[in-house]
N, C-alpha and C positions, 0 to 999 in steps of 0.2 A: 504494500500500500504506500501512496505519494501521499509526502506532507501535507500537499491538497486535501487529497481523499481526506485522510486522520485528521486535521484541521474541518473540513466540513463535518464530520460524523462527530467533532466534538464540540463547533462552537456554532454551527449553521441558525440551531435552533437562538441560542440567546442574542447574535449579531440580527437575525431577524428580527425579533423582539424589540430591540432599541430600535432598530430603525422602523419598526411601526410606533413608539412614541415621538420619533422624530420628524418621520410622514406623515402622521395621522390618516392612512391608509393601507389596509391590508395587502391588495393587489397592486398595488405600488411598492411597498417597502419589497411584498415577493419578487418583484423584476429589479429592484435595486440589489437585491441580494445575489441573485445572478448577476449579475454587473459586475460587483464587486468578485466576487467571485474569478468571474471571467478574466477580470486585470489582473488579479492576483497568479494565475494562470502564465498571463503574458511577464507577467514584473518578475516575479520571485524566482526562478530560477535562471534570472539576470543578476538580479542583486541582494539573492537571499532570505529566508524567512525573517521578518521583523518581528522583533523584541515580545510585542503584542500585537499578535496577528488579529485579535477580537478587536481591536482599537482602529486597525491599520482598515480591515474590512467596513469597519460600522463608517468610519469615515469615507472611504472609496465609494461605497455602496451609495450615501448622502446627496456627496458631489455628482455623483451620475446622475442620482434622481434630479437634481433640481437643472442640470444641461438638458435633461429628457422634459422636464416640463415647460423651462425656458423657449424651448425650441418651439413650443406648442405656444401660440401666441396669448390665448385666450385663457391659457394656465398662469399668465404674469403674476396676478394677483399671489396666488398660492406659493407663486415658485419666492416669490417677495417677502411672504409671512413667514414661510419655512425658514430664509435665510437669517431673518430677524430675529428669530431665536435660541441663534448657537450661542451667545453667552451663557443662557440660563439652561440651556438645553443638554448642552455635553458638556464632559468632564475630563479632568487630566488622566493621563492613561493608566496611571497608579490609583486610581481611586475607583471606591465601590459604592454603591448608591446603599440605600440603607435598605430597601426593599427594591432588590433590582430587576430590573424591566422585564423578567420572564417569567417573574409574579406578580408584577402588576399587568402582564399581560393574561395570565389565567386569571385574575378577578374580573380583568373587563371580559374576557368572555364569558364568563359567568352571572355574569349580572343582571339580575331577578327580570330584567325586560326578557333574556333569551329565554326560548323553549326549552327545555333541560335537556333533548339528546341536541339541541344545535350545541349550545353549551360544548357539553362533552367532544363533541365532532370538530369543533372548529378549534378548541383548545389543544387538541390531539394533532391538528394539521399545523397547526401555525408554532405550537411551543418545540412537541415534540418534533416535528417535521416528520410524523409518519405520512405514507400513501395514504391514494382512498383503499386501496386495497386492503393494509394493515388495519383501517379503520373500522371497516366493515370485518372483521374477522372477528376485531374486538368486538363487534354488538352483534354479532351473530348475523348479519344484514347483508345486502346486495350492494357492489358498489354502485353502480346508480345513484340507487336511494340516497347514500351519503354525499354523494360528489353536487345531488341539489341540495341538500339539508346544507352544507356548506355555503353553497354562493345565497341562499336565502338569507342564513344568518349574517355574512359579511354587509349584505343589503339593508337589514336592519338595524346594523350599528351604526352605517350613512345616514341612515334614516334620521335615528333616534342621537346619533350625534352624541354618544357615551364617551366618558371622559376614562381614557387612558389612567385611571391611579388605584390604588390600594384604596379602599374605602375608610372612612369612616370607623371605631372600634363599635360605634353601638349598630354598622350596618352589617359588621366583617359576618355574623352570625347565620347571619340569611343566605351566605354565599360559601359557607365554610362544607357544607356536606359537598357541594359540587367540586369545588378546589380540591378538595383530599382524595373524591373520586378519579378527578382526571390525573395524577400526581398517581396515586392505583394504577390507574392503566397505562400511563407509562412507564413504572415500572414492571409490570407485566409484558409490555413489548418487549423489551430487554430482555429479562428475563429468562423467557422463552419467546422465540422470533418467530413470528407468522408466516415471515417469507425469507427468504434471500439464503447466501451460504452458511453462514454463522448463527450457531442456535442458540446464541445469546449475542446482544448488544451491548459491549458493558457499556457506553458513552451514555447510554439511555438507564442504565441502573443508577449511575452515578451520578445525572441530572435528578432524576426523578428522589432521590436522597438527601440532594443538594436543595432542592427545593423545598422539602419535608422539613430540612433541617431548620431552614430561614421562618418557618409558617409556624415552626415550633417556636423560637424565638419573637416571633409577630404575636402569635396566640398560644401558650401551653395550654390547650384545650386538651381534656381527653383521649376522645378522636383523635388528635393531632400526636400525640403522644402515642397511642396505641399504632398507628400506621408508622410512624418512625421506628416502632419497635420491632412491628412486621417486617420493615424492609431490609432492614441491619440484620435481623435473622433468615432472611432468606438470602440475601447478597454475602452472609458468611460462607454460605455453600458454593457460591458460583463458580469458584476457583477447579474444583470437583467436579463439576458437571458436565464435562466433554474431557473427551482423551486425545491424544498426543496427535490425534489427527483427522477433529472435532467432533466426532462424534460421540452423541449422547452416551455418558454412564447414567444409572441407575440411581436415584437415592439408595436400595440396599446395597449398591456395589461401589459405592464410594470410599475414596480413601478418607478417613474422617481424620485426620492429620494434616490435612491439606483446609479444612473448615478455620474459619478468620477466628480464633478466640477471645481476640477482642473486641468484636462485636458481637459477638453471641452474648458475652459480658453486659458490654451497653446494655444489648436489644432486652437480655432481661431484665436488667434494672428498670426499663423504663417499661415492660408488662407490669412490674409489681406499682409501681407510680400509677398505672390508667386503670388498674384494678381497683387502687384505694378509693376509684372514685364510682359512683353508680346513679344511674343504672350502667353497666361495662357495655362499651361501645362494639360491634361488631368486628373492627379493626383489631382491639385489644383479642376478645375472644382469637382469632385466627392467628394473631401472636403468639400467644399462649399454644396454641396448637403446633406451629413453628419452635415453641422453646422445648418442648416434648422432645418432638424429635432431635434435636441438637444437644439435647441432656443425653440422650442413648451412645453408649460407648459403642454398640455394635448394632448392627438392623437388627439383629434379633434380640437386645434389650430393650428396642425399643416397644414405648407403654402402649399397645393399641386401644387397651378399656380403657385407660385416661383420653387419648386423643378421641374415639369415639363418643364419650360422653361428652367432651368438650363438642364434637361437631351439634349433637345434639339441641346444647345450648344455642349457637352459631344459627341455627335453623331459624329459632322461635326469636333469634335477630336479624337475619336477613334468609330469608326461605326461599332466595333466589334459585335457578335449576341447575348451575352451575355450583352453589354450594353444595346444594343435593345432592350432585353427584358427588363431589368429595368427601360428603358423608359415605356415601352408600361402596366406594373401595374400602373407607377406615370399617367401617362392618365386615365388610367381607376379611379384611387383614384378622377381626377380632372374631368373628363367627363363620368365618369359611365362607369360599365363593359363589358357595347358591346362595348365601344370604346374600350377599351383596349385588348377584347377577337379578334377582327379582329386582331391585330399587332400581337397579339400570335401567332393564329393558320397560319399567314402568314409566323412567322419563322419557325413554325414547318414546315410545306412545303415544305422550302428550304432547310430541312433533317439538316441545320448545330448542330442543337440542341435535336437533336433527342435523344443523349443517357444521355441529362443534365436532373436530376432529378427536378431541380427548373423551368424549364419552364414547364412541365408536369404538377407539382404541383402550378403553376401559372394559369394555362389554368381553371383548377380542380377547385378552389379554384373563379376563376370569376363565373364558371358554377354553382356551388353551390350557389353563391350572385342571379343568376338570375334564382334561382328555378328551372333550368334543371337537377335534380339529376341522374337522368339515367348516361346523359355525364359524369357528375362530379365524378360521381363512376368510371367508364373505366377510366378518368384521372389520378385521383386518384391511379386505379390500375397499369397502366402505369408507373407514377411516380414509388412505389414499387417496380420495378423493377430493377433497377437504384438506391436503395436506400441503401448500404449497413450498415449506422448508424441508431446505436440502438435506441436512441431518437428520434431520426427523422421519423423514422417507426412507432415508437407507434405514434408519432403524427399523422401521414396521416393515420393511424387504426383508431384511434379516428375519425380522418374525418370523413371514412365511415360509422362508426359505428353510427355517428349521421346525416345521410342523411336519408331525406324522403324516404322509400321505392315508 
C-alpha cells in the first residue's frame, strides 16, 4: 500500500469532515476532497509527504473548492463568504479543536430534524466514508434504497440550513442514542469488513474508539461508557483474528496471548462504572458479554451459562434479530446445537435476516456440528451469497470443502 492509499484509509474521513464545516456543503466538500487528494497524488512524490498531511489536505482540498466556485460566476457570493472566514475558521496545524469536526459532524447529522435511518446512512457515508454498498449491509437493505435515503437527507440539511456544531449540553440528550449508534456501526465495519480484501479495517476501529473516547469526555453518560467499554474489548482481540495471510481465525482458535491486556483492563473497568448505574444500558450488557469471554484463559473455560444469561438480559434490552441470533449460538455453545439451530431457523422464518450472511453461516455451521452435511452445504451456500469479503469467502469455501460428502 502507497502513502496515498494509508493516508486516505486513515485520514479521508476526518479531512472531509473539516472541510464540510469549512464549505458548509456536503457535495462540495466531497469533490474538494478529491481535489485534494488528487494534488496530493501529483505533489508528494515530488516533494514528499508533509509533516501533517491532514492539514496539508484540508487546506488543498479548500483552495480548490473556492477556484471551483470562483470560476462559477454566480457562486461569487459564496466563494467570498467562505474566504472571509479562514481567521476564525482554521487553525494552526498543531492544534486540536476541543470537539473536532468528525463529531461535530455526526451531531449534525443526527439532528432530531433527520429521519433516524437518514441519520445513520449519511453519518456512515460522510464520517466513516463507507460505500452505499457497506451501508446497506449494515441495515440489512438494498443499495438503492440507501444511495436515495442519502441524497434526501443531504437535501434537507440545504433545506433546513442546520448548523454544523456540537449542540447545546441540555440538547446533546436527544441526539446521544443516534451518535453512539452510528460510532456502533463503524466500529462494526472495521471490525468485521463487508467487502473488500481485508477482514478487518483497523483505521475504522480506531476512528470509531477515537470518537467514543472524545463523546466520553463530552458526556460520561452510561451509554457512553458502556460502548467504550464494548469496543476496547472487542478491539483487544483484533490482533488474533486473521492469520499470517488474513485469513479468518476463530475466537476458539485464537492465540489469546496475542489479546491487548491492557484494554481488556480499561474495557472492564469501565463495565463495572456503567453497571453502577441503572437501568444498565444495552451497550454495557454486550460489554459484559465481551468481558466473559476475554476472562477465559482457554475456549473451553470459557462461561457459556454466564454469557447466555447475560444475552438473555440483552434481549429484554434490545430484542433486535440480530441480537437474537447471538443469543441463540450462546445457547447452542451452553445446551447443544438443536437448541440453538431451532432459534435460528425461527428467525430465518420471520424473513428479518434473510439477507444477513452470519445467520446463514450460523444455521450452517450448527448443521455441520450435528453431522447433517447435506443442510450445512445449502447453508453454507446460502451464506455465499450475501458474502461479499474476501476472507470470509474463502472461509465458508473451506467449510464446504471439508464437509462429509
Amino acid at each position: 500500500m502507497s502513502d496515498i492509499e494509508a493516508i486516505w484509509r486513515a485520514e479521508s474521513g476526518r479531512v472531509l469532515a473539516t472541510l464540510i464545516r469549512l464549505l458548509r456543503d456536503f457535495d462540495r466538500a466531497e469533490e474538494a476532497l478529491h481535489d485534494a487528494f488528487l494534488a496530493a497524488s501529483e505533489q508528494w512524490p515530488k516533494t514528499g509527504v508533509p509533516g501533517n498531511p491532514r492539514a496539508w489536505l484540508v487546506s488543498a482540498g479548500r483552495f480548490k473548492a473556492i477556484d471551483r466556485i470562483r470560476r462559477r460566476a454566480k457562486f461569487a457570493d459564496i466563494a467570498t463568504e467562505i474566504a472571509a472566514t479562514e481567521e476564525e475558521a482554521w487553525m494552526p496545524e498543531d492544534a486540536e479543536p476541543i470537539a473536532d469536526d468528525a463529531l461535530r459532524l455526526i451531531f449534525t447529522c443526527c439532528h432530531p430534524e433527520i429521519p433516524a435511518d437518514g441519520r445513520i446512512a449519511l453519518t456512515l457515508r460522510e464520517v466513516a466514508g463507507l460505500t452505499t454498498e457497506e451501508i446497506a449491509a449494515a441495515f440489512l437493505s438494498r443499495t438503492p434504497a440507501i444511495a436515495q435515503r442519502i441524497v434526501r437527507v443531504k437535501a434537507l440539511i440545504r433545506e433546513l440550513a442546520l448548523p454544523y456544531e456540537v449542540p447545546e449540553p441540555e440538547q446533546l440528550a436527544g441526539r446521544l442514542d443516534a451518535v453512539l449508534h452510528v460510532i456502533y456501526l463503524i466500529f462494526n465495519e472495521g471490525y468485521s469488513a463487508s467487502h473488500g480484501e481485508a477482514a478487518i479495517r483497523t483505521e475504522l476501529c480506531a476512528e470509531a474508539i477515537r470518537l467514543c473516547r472524545q463523546l466520553v469526555e463530552l458526556r460520561p453518560e452510561p451509554d457512553a461508557l458502556g460502548l467504550l467499554a464494548l469496543l476496547l474489548l472487542q478491539d483487544a482481540r483484533r490482533g488474533a483474528r486473521v492469520g499470517p495471510e488474513g485469513d479468518i481465525v476463530l475466537l476458539a482458535d485464537q492465540d489469546r496471548q496475542r489479546w491487548d491486556r491492557a484494554q481488556i483492563r480499561e474495557g472492564t473497568a469501565l463495565v463495572r462504572r456503567a453497571f453502577a448505574h441503572q437501568p444498565v444500558a444495552a451497550y454495557t450488557i454486550e460489554a459484559a458479554i465481551a468481558a466473559v469471554h476475554c476472562a477465559a484463559a482457554t475456549a473451553e473455560e470459557t462461561d457459556w451459562a454466564e454469557i447466555a444469561a447475560l444475552y438473555d438480559v440483552l434481549v429484554r434490552a434490545d430484542g433486535s434479530p440480530v441480537v437474537q441470533l447471538n443469543r441463540a449460538v450462546a445457547v447452542a455453545m451452553r445446551n447443544g446445537p438443536e437448541a440453538g439451530l431451532r432459534l435460528i431457523e425461527d428467525l430465518l422464518e420471520r424473513g428479518e435476516l434473510g439477507r444477513f450472511r452470519y445467520a446463514h453461516a450460523a444455521k450452517a455451521d450448527l448443521l455441520r456440528r450435528l453431522g447433517r452435511s447435506h443442510e450445512a452445504r445449502a447453508a453454507y451456500e446460502r451464506a455465499l451469497q450475501f458474502t461479499e469479503q474476501a476472507a470470509e469467502r474463502r472461509f465458508i469455501d473451506g467449510r464446504i470443502s471439508g464437509l462429509a460428502d
